[in-house]
Residue, then its C-alpha position, 0 to 999 in steps of 0.5 A: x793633763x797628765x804632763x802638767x800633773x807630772x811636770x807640777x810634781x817634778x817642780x815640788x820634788x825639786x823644791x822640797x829638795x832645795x830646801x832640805x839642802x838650805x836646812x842641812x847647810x845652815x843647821x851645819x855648825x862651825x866648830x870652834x875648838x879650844x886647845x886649853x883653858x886659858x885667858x888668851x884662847x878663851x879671848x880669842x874664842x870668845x873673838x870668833x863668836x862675835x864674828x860669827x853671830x848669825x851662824x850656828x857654832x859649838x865650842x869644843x875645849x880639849x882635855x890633855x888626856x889622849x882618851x878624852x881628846x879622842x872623844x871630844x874629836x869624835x863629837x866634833x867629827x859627828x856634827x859635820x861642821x862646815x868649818x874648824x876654827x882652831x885655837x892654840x897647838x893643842x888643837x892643831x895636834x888633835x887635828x893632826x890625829x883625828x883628821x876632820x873632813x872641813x876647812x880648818x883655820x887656825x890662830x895662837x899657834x906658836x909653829x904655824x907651819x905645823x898647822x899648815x900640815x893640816x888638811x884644807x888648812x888658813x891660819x893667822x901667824x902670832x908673827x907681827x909684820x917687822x915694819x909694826x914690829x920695828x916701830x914699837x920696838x925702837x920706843x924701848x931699844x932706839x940704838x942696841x944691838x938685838x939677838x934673835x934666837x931662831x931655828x932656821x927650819x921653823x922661822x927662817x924667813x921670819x927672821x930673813x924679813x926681819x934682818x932685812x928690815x931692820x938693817x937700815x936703822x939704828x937697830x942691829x940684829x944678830x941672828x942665832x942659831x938654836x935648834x933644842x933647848x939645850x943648845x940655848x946656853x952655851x950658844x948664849x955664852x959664846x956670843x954674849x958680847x955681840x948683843x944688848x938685848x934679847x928677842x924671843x920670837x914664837x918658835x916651839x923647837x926651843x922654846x917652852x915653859x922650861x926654857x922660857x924660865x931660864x932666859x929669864x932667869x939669865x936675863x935677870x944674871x946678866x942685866x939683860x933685856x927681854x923682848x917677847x912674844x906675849x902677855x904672860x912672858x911681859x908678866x914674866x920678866x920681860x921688859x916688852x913684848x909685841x903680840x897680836x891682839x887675842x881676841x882680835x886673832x879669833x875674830x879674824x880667823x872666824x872672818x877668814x873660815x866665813x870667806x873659805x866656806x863662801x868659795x874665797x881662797x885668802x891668803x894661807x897664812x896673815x899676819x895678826x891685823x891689830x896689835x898689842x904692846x905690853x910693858x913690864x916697868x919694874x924690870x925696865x927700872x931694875x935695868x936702868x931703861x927709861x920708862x918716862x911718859x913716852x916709854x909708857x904711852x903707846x902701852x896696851x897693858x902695864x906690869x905690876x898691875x899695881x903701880x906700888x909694885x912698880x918701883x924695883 
């Protein structure tokens, strides 16, 4: 009798312990921490959510004030989170300075290979594959000759793929080596007649929002096309740009953080799996592109937004 008393107690101890266990894990959030309060970091975050709907998440948005990061990183480090889905370099900094003990995924960092430095770390590139690149581009710039500004210890690779790609079309393109931002002019000058167009690729060494500015501004000089990398530099001046679509990027890096808490190991970086094309048609006019029905159907977004702004 005394042995089946002991043994029923060893089970309800044993019970009671599992699911304690089940409780901890599932009250454990996943964090979600927003590098700054804009547009496409709140899409992207807004993303993860809806891919997590049925797990307990918290969203953490960082101040640019060091003392105000260090206390949003302690609250985030006090909840244990099972996960980090982290949005924008921002927030790649703040978990470079305050390490937290949890898988990390990341998406919308311009330098993904910083956010490969963190700890446990997956990410999803804002680098487009070249051959989806490729097809969009050739609706604009057919036959021209494209410079692509690059640092070789950030996007080498990249840049590599892309050459290699694009090599056996119609498109050329002319790599250009640039490492800080004040080297962007004079290398511009030296090789302005080797190329038609421009394509700026993510790449924080050299470019920000100082320097974005004054491509633009020696583009519009020059008569000179800009590809880009975003919405914002499309609105901008840039006459397209191909970039990975927001909230998509969020919903799967919440996928991917949901697969590495499961016990998979995916692939540490991918390519953003949906795509976005925007087109600014006052720049293409003043340029003298075409921007026929052609030009204009496989746009996600159009510039001005108001058509009566439209024409140069």
């Amino acid at each position: 009798m005394r042995t089946k008393v002991v043994s029923i107690l060893i089970i309800i101890v044993a019970l009671v312990s599992l699911q304690w266990r089940s409780a901890e894990g599932s009250e454990r959030p996943i964090a979600i921490l927003v590098g700054a309060d804009i547009a496409p970091y709140q899409s992207a975050a807004k993303g993860a959510r809806e891919a997590l709907s049925g797990h307990r998440t918290l969203t953490y948005l960082l101040d640019e004030s060091p003392d105000r990061m260090l206390h949003t990183m302690e609250k985030v480090s006090l909840v244990s989170p099972r996960a980090v889905i982290a949005i924008g370099s921002q927030a790649i900094l703040a978990l470079k300075a305050n390490p937290i003990d949890a898988p990390v995924v990341f998406c919308l960092v311009i330098d993904h290979e910083d956010g490969l430095e963190v700890p446990q770390s997956w990410g999803i590139s804002m680098h487009p594959l070249p051959r989806e690149a490729y097809d969009r581009i050739r609706q604009v710039f057919p036959r021209s000759r494209i410079a692509i500004p690059y640092n070789p210890e950030r996007t080498g690779a990249l840049v590599e793929a892309l050459v290699a790609h694009f090599r056996d079309t119609s498109i050329q393109l002319v790599p250009m080596i640039i490492r800080k931002p004040s080297e962007i002019a004079p290398v511009l000058r030296t090789m302005r007649s080797q190329f038609d167009a421009l394509w700026l690729l993510p790449d924080g060494s050299f470019i920000d929002s100082l320097s974005a500015r004054a491509i633009i501004e020696y583009s519009i000089d020059e008569r000179l096309p800009i590809l880009g990398f975003s919405e914002a530099l499309t609105k901008n001046g840039a006459v397209l740009s191909v970039a990975g679509n927001y909230e998509d990027m969020g919903r799967q890096a919440a996928e991917t953080a949901r697969r590495v808490i499961s016990g998979e190991r995916p692939l540490r970086i991918q390519p953003p799996r949906q795509l976005d094309t925007f087109i600014n048609v006052r720049v293409a006019r003043i340029l003298n592109l075409p921007v026929g029905g052609t030009f204009l159907a496989f746009a996600d977004r159009i510039y001005p937004t108001d058509p009566d702004l439209r024409m140069p």
